[in-house]
N, CA and C atoms as an extended XYZ file, in Angstrom:
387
Properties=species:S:1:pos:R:3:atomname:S:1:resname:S:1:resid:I:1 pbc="F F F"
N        -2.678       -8.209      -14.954 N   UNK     1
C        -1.624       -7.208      -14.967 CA  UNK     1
C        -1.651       -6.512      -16.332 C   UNK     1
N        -1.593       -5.128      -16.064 N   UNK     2
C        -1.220       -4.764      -17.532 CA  UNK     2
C        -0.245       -5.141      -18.678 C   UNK     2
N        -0.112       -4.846      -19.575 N   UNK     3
C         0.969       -5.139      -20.476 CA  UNK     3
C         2.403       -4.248      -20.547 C   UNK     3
N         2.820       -4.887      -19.506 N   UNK     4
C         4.494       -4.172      -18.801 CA  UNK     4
C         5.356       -4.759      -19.853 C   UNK     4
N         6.283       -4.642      -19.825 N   UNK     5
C         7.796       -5.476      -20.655 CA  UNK     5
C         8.069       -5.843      -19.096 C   UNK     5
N         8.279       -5.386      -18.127 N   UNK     6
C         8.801       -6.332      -17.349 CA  UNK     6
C         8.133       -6.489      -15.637 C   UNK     6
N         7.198       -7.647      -16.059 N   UNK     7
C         5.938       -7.751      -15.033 CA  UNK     7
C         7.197       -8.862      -14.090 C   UNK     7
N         7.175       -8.785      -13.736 N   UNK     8
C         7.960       -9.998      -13.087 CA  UNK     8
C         8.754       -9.059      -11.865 C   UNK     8
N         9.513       -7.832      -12.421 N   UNK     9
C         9.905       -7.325      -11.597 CA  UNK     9
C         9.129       -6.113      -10.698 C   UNK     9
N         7.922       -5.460      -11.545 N   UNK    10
C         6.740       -4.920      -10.730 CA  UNK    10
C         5.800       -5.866       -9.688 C   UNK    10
N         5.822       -6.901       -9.655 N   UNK    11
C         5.929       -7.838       -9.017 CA  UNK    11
C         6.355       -8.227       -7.590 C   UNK    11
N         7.576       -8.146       -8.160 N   UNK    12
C         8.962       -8.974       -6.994 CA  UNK    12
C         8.939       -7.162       -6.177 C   UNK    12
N         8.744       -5.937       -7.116 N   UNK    13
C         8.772       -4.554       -6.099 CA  UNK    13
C         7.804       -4.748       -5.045 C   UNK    13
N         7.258       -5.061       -5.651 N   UNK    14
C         5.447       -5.058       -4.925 CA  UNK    14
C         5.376       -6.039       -3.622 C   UNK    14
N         5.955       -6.776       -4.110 N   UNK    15
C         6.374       -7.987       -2.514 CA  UNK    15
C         7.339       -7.156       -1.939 C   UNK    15
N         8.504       -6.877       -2.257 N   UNK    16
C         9.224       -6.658       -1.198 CA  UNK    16
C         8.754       -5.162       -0.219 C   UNK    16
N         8.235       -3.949       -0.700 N   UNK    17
C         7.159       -3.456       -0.283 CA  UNK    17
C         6.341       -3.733        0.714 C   UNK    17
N         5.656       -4.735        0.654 N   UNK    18
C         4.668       -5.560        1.492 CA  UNK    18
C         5.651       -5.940        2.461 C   UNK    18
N         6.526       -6.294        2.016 N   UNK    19
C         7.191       -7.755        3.146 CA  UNK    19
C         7.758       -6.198        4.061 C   UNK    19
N         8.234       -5.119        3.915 N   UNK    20
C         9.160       -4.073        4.607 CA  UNK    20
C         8.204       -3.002        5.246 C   UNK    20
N         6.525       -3.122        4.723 N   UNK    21
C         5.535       -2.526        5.797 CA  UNK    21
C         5.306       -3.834        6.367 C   UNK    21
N         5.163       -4.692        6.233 N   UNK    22
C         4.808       -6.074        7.410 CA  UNK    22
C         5.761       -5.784        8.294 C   UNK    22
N         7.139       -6.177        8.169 N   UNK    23
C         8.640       -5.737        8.778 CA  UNK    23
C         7.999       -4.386       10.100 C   UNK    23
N         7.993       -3.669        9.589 N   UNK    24
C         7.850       -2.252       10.194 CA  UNK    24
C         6.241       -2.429       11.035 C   UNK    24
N         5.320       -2.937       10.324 N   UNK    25
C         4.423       -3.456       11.598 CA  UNK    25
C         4.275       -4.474       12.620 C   UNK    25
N         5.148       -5.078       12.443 N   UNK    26
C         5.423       -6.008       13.849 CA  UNK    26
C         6.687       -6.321       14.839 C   UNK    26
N         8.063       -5.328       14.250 N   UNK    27
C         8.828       -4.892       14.542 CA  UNK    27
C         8.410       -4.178       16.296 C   UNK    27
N         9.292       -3.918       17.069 N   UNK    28
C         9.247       -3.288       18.172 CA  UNK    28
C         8.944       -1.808       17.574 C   UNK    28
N         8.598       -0.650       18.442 N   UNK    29
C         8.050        0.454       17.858 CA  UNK    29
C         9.829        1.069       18.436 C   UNK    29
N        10.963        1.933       17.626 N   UNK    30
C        11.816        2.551       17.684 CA  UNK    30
C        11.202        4.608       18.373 C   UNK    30
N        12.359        4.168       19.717 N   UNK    31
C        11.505        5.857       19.466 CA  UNK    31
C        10.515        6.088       20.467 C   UNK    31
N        10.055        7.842       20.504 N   UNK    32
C         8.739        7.374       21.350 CA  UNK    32
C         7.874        8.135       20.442 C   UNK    32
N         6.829        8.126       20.961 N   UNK    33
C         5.495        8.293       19.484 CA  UNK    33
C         5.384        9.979       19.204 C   UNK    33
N         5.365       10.011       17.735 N   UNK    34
C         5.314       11.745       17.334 CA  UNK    34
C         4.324       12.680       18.235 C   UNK    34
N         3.991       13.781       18.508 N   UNK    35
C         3.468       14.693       19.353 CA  UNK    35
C         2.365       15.139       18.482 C   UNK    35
N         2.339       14.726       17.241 N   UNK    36
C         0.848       14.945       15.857 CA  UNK    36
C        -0.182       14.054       17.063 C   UNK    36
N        -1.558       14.521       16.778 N   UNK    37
C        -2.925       14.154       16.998 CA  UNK    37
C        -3.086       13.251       16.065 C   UNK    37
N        -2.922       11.932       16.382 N   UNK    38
C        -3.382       10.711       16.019 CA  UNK    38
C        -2.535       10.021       14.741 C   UNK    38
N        -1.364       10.736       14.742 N   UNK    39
C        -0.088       10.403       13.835 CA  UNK    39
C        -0.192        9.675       13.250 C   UNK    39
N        -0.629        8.091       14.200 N   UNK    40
C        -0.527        6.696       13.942 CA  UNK    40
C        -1.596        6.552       12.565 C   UNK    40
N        -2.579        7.522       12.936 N   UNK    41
C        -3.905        6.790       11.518 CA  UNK    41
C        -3.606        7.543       10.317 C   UNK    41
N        -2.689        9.063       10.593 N   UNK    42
C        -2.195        9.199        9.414 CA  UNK    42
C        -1.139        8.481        8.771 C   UNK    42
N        -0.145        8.066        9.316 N   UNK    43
C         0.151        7.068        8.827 CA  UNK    43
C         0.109        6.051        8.131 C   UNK    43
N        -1.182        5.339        8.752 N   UNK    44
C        -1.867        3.506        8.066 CA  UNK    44
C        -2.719        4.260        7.491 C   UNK    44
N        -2.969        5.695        6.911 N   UNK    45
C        -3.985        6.404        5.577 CA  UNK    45
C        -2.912        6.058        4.588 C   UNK    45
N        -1.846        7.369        4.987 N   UNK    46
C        -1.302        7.305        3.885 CA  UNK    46
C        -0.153        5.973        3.069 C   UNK    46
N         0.102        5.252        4.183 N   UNK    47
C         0.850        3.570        3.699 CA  UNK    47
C        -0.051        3.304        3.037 C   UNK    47
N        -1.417        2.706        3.108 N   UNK    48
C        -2.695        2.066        2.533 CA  UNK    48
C        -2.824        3.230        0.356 C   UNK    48
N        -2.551        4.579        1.149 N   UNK    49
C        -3.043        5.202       -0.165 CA  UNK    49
C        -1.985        5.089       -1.126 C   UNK    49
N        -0.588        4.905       -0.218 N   UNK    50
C         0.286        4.408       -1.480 CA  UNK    50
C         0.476        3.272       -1.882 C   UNK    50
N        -0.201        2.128       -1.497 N   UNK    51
C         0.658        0.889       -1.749 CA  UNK    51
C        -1.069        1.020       -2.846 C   UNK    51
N        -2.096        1.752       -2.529 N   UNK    52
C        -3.449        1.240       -3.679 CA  UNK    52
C        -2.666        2.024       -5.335 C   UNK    52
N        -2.082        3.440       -4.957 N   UNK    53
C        -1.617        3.551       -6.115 CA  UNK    53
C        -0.386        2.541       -6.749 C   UNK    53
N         0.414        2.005       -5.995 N   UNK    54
C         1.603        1.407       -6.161 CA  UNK    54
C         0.801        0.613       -7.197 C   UNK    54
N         0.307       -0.570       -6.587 N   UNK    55
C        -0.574       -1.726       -7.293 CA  UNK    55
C        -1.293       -1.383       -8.380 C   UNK    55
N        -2.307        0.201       -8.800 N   UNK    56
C        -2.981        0.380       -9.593 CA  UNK    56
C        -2.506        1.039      -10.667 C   UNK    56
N        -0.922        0.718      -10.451 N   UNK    57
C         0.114        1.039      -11.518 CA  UNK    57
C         0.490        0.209      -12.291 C   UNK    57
N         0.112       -1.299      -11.501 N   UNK    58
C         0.415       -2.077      -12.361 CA  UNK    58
C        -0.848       -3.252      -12.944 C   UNK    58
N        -1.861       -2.819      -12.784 N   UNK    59
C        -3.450       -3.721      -13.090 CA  UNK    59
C        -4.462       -2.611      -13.465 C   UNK    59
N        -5.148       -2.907      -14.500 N   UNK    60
C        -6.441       -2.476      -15.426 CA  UNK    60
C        -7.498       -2.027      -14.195 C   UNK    60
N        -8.081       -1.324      -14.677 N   UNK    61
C        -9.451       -0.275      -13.572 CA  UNK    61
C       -10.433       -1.600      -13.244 C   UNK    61
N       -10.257       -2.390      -13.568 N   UNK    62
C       -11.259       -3.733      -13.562 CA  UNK    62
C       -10.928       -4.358      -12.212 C   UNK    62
N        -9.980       -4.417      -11.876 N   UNK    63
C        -9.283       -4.934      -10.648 CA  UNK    63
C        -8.705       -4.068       -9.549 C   UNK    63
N        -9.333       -2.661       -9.696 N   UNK    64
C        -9.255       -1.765       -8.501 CA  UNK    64
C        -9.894       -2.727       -7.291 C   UNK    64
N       -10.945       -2.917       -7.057 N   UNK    65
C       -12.336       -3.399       -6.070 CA  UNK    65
C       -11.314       -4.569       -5.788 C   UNK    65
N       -10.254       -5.317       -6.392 N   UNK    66
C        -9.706       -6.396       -6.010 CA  UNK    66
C        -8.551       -5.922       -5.190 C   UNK    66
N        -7.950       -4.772       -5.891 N   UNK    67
C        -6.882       -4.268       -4.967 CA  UNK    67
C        -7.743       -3.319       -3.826 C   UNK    67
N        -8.509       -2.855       -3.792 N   UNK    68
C        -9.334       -2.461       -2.253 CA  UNK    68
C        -9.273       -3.304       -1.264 C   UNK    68
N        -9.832       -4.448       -1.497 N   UNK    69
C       -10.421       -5.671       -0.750 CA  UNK    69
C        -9.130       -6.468       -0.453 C   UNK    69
N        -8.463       -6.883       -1.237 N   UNK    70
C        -6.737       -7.102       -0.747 CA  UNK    70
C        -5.950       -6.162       -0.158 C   UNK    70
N        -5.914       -5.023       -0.432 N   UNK    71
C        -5.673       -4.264        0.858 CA  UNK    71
C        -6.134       -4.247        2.128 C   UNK    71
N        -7.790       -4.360        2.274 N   UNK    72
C        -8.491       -4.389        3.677 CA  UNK    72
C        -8.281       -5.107        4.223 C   UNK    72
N        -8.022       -6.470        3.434 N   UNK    73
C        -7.514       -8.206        4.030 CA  UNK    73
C        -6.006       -7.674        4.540 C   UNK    73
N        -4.992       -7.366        3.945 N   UNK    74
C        -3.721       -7.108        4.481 CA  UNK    74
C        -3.764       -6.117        5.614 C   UNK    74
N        -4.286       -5.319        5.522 N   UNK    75
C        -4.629       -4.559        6.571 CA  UNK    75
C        -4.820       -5.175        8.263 C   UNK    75
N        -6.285       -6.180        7.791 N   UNK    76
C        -6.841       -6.447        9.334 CA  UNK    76
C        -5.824       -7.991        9.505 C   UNK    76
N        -4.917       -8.254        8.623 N   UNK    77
C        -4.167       -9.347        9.196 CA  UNK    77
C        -3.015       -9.050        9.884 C   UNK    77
N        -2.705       -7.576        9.408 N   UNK    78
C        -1.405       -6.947       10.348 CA  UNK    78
C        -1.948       -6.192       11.492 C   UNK    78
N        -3.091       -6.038       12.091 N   UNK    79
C        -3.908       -6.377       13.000 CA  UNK    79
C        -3.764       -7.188       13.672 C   UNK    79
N        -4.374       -8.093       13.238 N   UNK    80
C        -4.515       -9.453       13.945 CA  UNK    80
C        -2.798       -9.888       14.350 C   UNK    80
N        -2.119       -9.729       13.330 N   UNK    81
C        -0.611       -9.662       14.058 CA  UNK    81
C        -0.442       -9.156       14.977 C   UNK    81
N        -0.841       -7.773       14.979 N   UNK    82
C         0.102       -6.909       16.077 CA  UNK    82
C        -0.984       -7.671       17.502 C   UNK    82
N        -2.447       -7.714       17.197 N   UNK    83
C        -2.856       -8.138       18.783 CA  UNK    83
C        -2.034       -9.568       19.429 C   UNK    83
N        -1.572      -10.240       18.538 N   UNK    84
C        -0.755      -11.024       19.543 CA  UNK    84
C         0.618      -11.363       19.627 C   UNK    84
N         0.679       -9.994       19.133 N   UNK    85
C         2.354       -9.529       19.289 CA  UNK    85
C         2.399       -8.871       20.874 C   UNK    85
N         2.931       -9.361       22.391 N   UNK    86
C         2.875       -8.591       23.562 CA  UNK    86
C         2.846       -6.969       23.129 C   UNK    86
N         3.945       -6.303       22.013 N   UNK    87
C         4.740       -5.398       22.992 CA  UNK    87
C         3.575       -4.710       21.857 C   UNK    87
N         3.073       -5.210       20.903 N   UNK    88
C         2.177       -4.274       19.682 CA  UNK    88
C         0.924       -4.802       19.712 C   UNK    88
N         0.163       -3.575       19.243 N   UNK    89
C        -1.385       -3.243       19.589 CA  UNK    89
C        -2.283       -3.280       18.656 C   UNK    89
N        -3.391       -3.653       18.779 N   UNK    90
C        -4.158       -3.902       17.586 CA  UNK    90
C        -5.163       -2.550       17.654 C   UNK    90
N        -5.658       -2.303       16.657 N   UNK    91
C        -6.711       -0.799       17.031 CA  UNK    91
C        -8.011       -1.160       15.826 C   UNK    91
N        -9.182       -0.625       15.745 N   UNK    92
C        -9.956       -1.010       14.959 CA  UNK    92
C       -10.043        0.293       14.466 C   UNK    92
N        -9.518        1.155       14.713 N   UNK    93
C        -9.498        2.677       14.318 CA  UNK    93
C        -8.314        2.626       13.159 C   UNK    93
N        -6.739        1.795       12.833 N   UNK    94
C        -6.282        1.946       12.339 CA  UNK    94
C        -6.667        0.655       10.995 C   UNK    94
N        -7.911       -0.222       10.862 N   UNK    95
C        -8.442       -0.919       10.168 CA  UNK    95
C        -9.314        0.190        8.994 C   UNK    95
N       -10.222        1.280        9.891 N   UNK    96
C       -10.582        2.204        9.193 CA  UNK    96
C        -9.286        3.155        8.330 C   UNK    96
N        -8.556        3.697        9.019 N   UNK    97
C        -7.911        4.706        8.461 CA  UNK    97
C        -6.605        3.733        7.318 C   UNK    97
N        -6.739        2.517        7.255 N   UNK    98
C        -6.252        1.556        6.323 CA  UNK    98
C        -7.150        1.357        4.950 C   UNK    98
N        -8.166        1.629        5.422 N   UNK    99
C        -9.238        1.570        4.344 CA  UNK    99
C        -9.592        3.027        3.203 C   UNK    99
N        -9.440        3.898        4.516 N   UNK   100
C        -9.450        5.140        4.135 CA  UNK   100
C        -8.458        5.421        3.327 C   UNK   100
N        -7.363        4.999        3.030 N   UNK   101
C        -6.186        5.772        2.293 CA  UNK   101
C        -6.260        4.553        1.041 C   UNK   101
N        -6.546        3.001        1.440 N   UNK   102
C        -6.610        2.531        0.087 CA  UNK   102
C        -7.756        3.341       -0.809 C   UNK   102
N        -8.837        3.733       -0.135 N   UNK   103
C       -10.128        4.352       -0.851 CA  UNK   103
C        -9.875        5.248       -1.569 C   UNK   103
N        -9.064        6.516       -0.717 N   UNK   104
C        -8.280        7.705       -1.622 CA  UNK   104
C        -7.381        7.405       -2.519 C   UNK   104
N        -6.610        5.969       -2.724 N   UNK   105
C        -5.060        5.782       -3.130 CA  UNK   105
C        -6.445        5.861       -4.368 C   UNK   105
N        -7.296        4.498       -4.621 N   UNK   106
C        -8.017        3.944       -5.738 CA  UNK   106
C        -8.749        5.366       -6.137 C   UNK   106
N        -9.249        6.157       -5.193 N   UNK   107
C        -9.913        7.393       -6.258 CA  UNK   107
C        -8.986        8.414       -7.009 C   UNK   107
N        -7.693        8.270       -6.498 N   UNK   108
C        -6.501        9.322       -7.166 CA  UNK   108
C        -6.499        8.563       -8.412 C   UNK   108
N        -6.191        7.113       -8.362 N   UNK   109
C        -5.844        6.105       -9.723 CA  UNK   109
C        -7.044        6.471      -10.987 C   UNK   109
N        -8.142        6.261      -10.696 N   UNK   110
C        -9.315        6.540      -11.317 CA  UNK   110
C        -9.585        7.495      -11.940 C   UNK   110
N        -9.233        9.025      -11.180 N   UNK   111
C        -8.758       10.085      -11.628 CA  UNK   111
C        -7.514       10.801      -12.404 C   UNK   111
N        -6.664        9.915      -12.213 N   UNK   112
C        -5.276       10.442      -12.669 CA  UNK   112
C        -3.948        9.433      -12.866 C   UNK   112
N        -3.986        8.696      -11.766 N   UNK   113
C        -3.025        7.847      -11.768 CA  UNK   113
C        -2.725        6.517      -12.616 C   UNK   113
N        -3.555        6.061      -12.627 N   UNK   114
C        -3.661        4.691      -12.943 CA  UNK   114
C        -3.053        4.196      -14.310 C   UNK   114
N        -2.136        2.683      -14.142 N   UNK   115
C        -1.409        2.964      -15.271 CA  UNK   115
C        -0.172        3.413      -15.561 C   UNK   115
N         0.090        4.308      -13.951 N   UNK   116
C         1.420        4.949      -14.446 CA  UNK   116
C         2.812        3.964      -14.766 C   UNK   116
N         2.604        2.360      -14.605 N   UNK   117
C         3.475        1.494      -14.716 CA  UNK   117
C         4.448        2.001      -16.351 C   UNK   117
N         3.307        1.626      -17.147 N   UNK   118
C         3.053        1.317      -18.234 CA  UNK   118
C         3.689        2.810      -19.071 C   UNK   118
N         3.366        4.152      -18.534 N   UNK   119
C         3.642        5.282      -18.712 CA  UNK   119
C         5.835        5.349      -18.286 C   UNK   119
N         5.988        4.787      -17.208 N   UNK   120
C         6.957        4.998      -16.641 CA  UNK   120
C         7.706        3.883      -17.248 C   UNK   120
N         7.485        3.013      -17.623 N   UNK   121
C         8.581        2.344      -18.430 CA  UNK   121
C         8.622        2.881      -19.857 C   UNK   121
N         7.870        3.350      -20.283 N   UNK   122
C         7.956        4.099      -21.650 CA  UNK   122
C         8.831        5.358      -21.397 C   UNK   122
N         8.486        6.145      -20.639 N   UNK   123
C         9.927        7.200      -20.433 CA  UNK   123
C        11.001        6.730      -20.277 C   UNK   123
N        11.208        5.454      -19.440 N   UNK   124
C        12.297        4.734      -18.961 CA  UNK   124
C        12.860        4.376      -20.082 C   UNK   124
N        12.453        3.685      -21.092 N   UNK   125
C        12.959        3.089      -22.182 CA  UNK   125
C        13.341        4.469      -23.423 C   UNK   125
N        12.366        5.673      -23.144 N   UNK   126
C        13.146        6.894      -24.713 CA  UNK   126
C        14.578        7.024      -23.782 C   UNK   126
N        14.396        7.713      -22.300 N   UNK   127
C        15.396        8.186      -22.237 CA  UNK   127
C        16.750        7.702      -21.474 C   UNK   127
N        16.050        6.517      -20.660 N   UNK   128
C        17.371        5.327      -20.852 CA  UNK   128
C        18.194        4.170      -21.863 C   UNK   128
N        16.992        4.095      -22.512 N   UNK   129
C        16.885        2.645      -23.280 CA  UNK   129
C        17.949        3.082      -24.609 C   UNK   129
């Protein structure tokens, strides 16, 4: 982890995050499905591309490839959830487009993002602190 003042609670964000897209992927589906062309994979793009920046906000460029690969793992296990969930579906199309948005989240970080933990508690602290 980078050098936060307060890693503990980038952390405990970062789980509860996880635990409220887990929530929302094995949950009954609310609703009936948007009228967008293939909604669903934009979706598990863009969840995947934010939770790679979320994470690469708070860990060194060294441990991108770790947050990829822990994403792909979280990914095909909420998969493997939903196939033996009756009422939810497993797709190998939304394994790709899970991959796809961690891939973009980690090339935005690389390019621009990365770090912003570390950036954002420093504003936090001139102009709250």
């Amino acid at each position: 982890m980078l050098p936060l003042r307060y890693p503990r609670r980038w952390f405990l964000a970062g789980a509860l995050i996880l635990a409220v897209i887990t929530a929302a992927a094995i949950l009954p589906l609310a609703g009936s499905a948007p009228s967008v062309p293939q909604a669903d994979k934009w979706l598990h793009g863009l969840t995947f591309l934010l939770l790679a920046l979320w994470f690469t906000g708070q860990y060194a460029r060294g441990y991108y490839i770790w947050i990829f690969a822990g994403l792909c793992i979280y990914g095909a296990l909420i998969e493997l959830g939903q196939a033996l969930i009756p009422y939810r579906s497993a797709e190998w199309l939304d394994l790709g487009a899970d991959a796809a948005g961690a891939l973009a989240g980690i090339l935005v970080a690389l390019l621009l993002t990365g770090g912003w933990s570390v950036h954002a508690e420093r504003w936090l602290e001139e102009h709250l602190g």
